[in-house]
Steps between C-alpha positions, in 0.01 A plus 500: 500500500272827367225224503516415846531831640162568313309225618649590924427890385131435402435246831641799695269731308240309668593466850626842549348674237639747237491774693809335736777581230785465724420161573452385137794715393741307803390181429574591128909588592524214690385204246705682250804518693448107592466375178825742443702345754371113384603594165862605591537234726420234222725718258865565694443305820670182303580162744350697763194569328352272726591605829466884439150440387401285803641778692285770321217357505520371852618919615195537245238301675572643863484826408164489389402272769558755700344776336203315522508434873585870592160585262631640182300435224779493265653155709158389504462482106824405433481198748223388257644562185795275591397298706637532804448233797477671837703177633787628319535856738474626874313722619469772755172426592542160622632459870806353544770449793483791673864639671489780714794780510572782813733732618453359826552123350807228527594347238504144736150539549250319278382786281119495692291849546561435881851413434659650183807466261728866568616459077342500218738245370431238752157476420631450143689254582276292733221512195419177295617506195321481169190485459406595808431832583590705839309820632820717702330767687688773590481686826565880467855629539851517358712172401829594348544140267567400199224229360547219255200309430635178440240376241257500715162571441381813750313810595666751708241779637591702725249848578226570226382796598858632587751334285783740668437343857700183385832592355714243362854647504822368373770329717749531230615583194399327167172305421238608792175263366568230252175297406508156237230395577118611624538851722198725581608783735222702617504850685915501591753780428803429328791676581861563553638318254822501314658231236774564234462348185207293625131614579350599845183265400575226285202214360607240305482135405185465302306640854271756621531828712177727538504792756222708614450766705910540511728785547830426323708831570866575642689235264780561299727285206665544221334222315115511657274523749306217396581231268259244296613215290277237417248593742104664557534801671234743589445832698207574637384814715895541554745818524846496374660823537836654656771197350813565280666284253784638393561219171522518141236622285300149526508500856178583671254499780356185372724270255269242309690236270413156357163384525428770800116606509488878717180592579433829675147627624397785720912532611699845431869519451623801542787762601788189476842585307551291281578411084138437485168369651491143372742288255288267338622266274889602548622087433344193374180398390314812526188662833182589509459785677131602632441879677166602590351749731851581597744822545863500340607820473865665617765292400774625432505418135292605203315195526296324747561140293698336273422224246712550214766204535303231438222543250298203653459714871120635502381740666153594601359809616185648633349741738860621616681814579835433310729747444644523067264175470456631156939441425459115628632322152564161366364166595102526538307765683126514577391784612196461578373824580425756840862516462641880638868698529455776756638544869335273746396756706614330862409650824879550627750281336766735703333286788479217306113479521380435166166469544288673228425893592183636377513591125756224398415437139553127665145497729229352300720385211548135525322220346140602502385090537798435731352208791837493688293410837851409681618894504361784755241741328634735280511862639249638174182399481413401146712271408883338608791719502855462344734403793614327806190636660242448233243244548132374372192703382421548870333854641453607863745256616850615738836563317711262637892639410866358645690712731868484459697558780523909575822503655406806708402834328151563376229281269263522278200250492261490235156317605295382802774370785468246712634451835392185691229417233552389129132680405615873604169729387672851498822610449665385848303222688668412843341206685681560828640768650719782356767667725679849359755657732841675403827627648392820612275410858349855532341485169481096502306252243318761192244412308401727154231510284531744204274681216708654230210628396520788771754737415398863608612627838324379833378252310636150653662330241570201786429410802730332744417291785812538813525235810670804691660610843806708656357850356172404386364329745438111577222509230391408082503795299325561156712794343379660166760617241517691156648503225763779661480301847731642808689718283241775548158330357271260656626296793283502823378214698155451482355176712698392827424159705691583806583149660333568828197514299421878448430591122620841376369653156696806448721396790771286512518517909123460564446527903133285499336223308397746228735815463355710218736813400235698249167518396274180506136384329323261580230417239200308718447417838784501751486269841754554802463172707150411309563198271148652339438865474189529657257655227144400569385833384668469158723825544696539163819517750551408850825545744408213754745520834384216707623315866236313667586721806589839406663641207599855436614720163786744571589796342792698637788692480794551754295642740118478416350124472081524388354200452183283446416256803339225517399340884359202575538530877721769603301788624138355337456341161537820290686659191703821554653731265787748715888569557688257694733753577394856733446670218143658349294321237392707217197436275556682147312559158756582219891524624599737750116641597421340848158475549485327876724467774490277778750549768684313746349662772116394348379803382356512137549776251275576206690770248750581828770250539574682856176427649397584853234272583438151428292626221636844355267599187631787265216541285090411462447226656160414402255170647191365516515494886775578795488319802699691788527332841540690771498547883231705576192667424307817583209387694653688779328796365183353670657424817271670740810654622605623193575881501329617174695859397181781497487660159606809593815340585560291221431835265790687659716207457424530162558853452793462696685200330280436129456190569250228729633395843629189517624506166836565340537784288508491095914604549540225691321204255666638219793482683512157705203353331166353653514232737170319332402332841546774752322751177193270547454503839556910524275496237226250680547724804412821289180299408450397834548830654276688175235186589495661905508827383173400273337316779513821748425723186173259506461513841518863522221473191290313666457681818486830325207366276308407839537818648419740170180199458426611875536843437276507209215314678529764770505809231148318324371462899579888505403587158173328543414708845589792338285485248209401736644862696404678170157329448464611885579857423363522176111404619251820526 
């Protein structure tokens, strides 16, 4: 014996190499305990040596077979070592007769997809027998049966990815599933069941029963949940929680006598009442008992296992969370190492969700080489977990989980869910459509989205999204809340789609498309009726109001309206800035200082806002040049018929009034101003009148000139004849 499990150890070596211990370590337990069992046999068995060796070997060959098919490398050795024809064992991988199973099915119909059985048990009935094997696919919903499998050789599945949408629930009391001979159930609950003195499962006759992806919960007996006599049984990616057996101190969750080969991988058994976990070896020829990557922890008992009646019951151990594994005695234990005792660390077994919460000593603590491509990636990322929900070496990959049924109340889900898609990529991923409502119609269907990270006052530790009416309006709502909410804190509404189309932000009764109650900033260019701001000149931030016609900008209070126009026929194509209303516009520098007025009436003030004229200047006004129109001149001055004033006339005016005729006096500019215009002309006339004065000042001149040049020829005429007098009357 020690000789061949050296030789299979060292070819093992090779394949797998050293570093793979659990492999080498399981394939180790299980030649030992076979060579046990063939030794006992052919020492006590007697005149049925014969027939109980056939029988183990036979149990023997099939459940490595099958190992081998579902991938273990374990089955795959051991098929070698001994042997083993694939002839001699089904398979799951093979098709077979396929039988299909509804809700909606008769049991007179012929078992087709179009046209299925309503039982489970028909289908078994209806299968071949041995050896051929039958596919029964399950369509999800409830079928309250008991099942007895007849010998037959079959796979029940039912939902994969959501074992608790198929729910297999007793009819009656006593046995609910009784398999002897080849039973694989795949993604089924198991529930409701209740037997005295017999189990709720029972496998026996030298068959097999193998369930993954099953929830076995809501059973009771006083004997055990599930029973195995000479049979290959294995759990895979399966959770057993919430049963009571209510037996002696042998009965258990799982009973394994004569011959009966339990394996257990990625499955947790937890929270049942009960004398213990699993029985093994409690009558006859003694179990092997395999639990790997798996969770058994709360039972009621001290122990998880037993293996102390029968010292030829083996049990092997790896990579487990196994509560007092250390006080397992008698018989033969590998442990084979990973092995831990601490609380599982579920996300809310209250809730019956025991998916693995973050900082489970279970995450990342299952067989570092595990290969188990048949279970749904585990939730760590470096290697498989312990559990129902463990799973391959497999990162960046959805955590698939089974929902039991809620029964109303609230849940907990742990993982990306999936709603209309098996792939979900965040937490919730709806293909379809999602409808919230609720009882109260004024507040209707609510929507929240939290941050507990947000705790101080006006901060909004969630936001809620309200379908309203009655109150608040026909509209959707987006209210913000604190952590102190209504009760005197944070609790406002902040965005309101009115369902007439108006928008309100600040408002939750906005009266246009775009209600804004408070401040707004807008950082960039804003268009009103542009589609593109029109920026040609590069402007770091342009207001564009635009209408292919006209288009205005309005500013205005409950009485004044000023605006900026824009015409693109309506009195000329122009752009105005005024008041709407009949009220003044006001031009200002700095709030409250008006610098120009222009009035309704036209006239324009300049440092007056009361102006007079249509240009009313308070101040220097100061230009280049003035232009003043006016309606006459003073070339009437030089009308021949013009009566020019005599000097002597115009100097007592002037001594009589200080001032030029024609002209207003100083009082009166400083006191009514200067008409510029009429100023002109007086002034022109002045000139005019000055420019005649001149001309008969020249005239005068002129003739006076001629007469004192006459009168001094006729003084050198009489000058010269006097002086020829004196030479006259000077001569002796």
């Amino acid at each position: 014996m020690l000789w061949s499990i050296i030789v299979l150890i060292f070819a093992a070596q090779h394949v797998y190499g050293q570093s793979d211990s659990l492999t080498l370590r399981r394939i180790e337990a299980r030649i030992a305990h076979n060579d046990r069992m063939l030794q006992n046999i052919n020492n006590t068995a007697g005149s049925n040596r014969s027939q109980q060796l056939q029988k183990y070997e036979a149990m023997r060959d099939r459940r490595y077979q099958f190992m081998a098919e579902m991938g273990d490398p374990v089955g795959i050795e051991l098929v070698n070592h001994y042997g083993i024809r694939s002839s001699n064992t089904p398979t799951m991988l093979r098709s077979g007769y396929d039988l299909y199973v509804s809700t909606a099915g008769n049991d007179n119909n012929p078992g087709t997809e179009d046209a299925p059985f309503r039982t489970i048990q028909k289908a078994i009935d209806v299968a071949p027998s041995y050896p051929s094997w039958s596919n029964i696919k399950i369509a999800d919903g409830t079928y309250n049966e008991n099942i007895n499998g007849n010998s037959k050789w079959v796979s029940i599945t039912g939902n994969i990815n959501n074992p608790a949408a198929v729910v297999i629930n007793s009819a009656e009391n006593g046995t609910m599933l009784y398999s002897n001979g080849f039973m694989v159930l795949n993604g089924l609950k198991i529930t409701g069941g209740n037997s005295n003195n017999v189990p709720v499962i029972d496998g026996e006759g030298g068959g097999d029963l193998h369930m993954y992806n099953v929830i076995i919960t809501g059973n009771s007996s006083n004997y055990a949940i599930i029973s195995l006599y000479e049979i290959n049984f294995s759990l895979t990616n399966t959770l057993v929680y919430g049963n009571t057996v209510s037996g002696g101190s042998y009965d258990a969750i799982i009973k394994g006598t004569n011959f009966a080969d339990i394996i257990l991988h990625n499955t947790t058994i937890t929270d049942n009442i009960a004398p213990v976990t699993i029985a093994a070896g409690v009558s006859g020829h003694s179990v092997f008992t395999e639990v790997i990557n798996s969770i058994l922890y709360n039972t009621m008992s001290n122990v998880e296992i037993t293996n102390n009646i029968y010292n030829l019951a083996s049990i092997s151990l790896g990579y487990s969370n196994v509560r007092n594994y250390s006080l397992i005695t008698g018989g033969n234990i590998y442990i084979h190492g990973g092995m831990i005792d601490q609380e599982p660390g579920f996300v809310s077994p209250e809730r019956s969700f025991y998916q693995l919460a973050d900082g489970s000593p279970c995450i990342d603590a299952g067989d570092p080489n595990s290969n188990d491509a048949y279970l749904p990636p585990a939730k760590g990322t470096l290697r498989s977990d312990m559990g129902a929900y463990g799973g391959p070496n497999v990162s960046a990959q959805t955590y698939q989980f089974v929902l039991d049924d809620l029964a109303g109340g609230n849940g907990f889900f742990y993982g990306n869910v999936g709603i209309g898609t098996t792939n979900p990529a965040a937490p919730l991923h709806v293909i379809g459509e999602i409808i919230a409502s609720r009882a109260d119609p004024n507040i209707g269907g609510t929507i929240s989205i939290g941050n507990e990270a947000k705790t101080f006052p006006n901060m909004a530790s969630y936001w809620r999204i309200y379908n309203m009416t009655g109150a608040y309006g026909n509209s959707l709502q987006f209210w913000a809340y604190d952590n102190i909410g209504c009760g005197g804190g944070l609790c406002a509404p902040r965005l309101t789609l009115m369902d007439d189309g108006n928008v309100g932000i600040g408002s939750n009764s906005p009266l246009q498309k775009l209600h804004v109650a408070g401040n707004g900033f807008f950082e960039g260019n804003v268009g009103i009726g542009a589609a593109t701001v029109d920026n040609s000149q590069n402007w770091n931030r342009v207001f564009d109001v635009f209408d292919s016609s006209n288009a205005k900008m309005l500013v205005r209070s409950s009485d004044v309206k000023t605006g900026i126009f824009s015409h693109q026929s309506w009195n000329g194509t122009v752009g105005r800035i005024g008041t709407e209303s009949a009220h003044d516009l006001r031009l200002m520098a700095g709030y409250g200082t008006d610098l120009m007025t222009l009035k309704t009436n036209g006239n324009v003030g300049i440092g007056t806002t009361n102006p007079d004229y249509k240009l009313d200047v308070v101040g220097i006004v100061r230009a280049h040049e003035v232009l003043v129109n006016t309606q006459k001149g003073a070339d009437f001055v030089f009308a021949p018929d013009y009566s020019l004033r005599p000097l002597a006339e115009v100097e007592q005016f002037i001594i009589e009034n200080k001032h030029l005729p024609d002209i207003a006096p100083a009082d009166s500019m400083v006191q009514d101003g200067v008409n510029m215009g009429e100023f002109q002309i007086q002034l022109l006339q002045k000139i005019e009148e000055l420019t005649l004065y001149a001309i008969e000042q020249e005239k005068r001149n002129e003739q006076q000139a001629k007469q004192i040049e006459a009168q001094s020829e006729q003084i050198r005429l009489l000058m010269e004849g006097m002086e020829k007098l004196n030479q006259k009357l000077n001569q002796p």
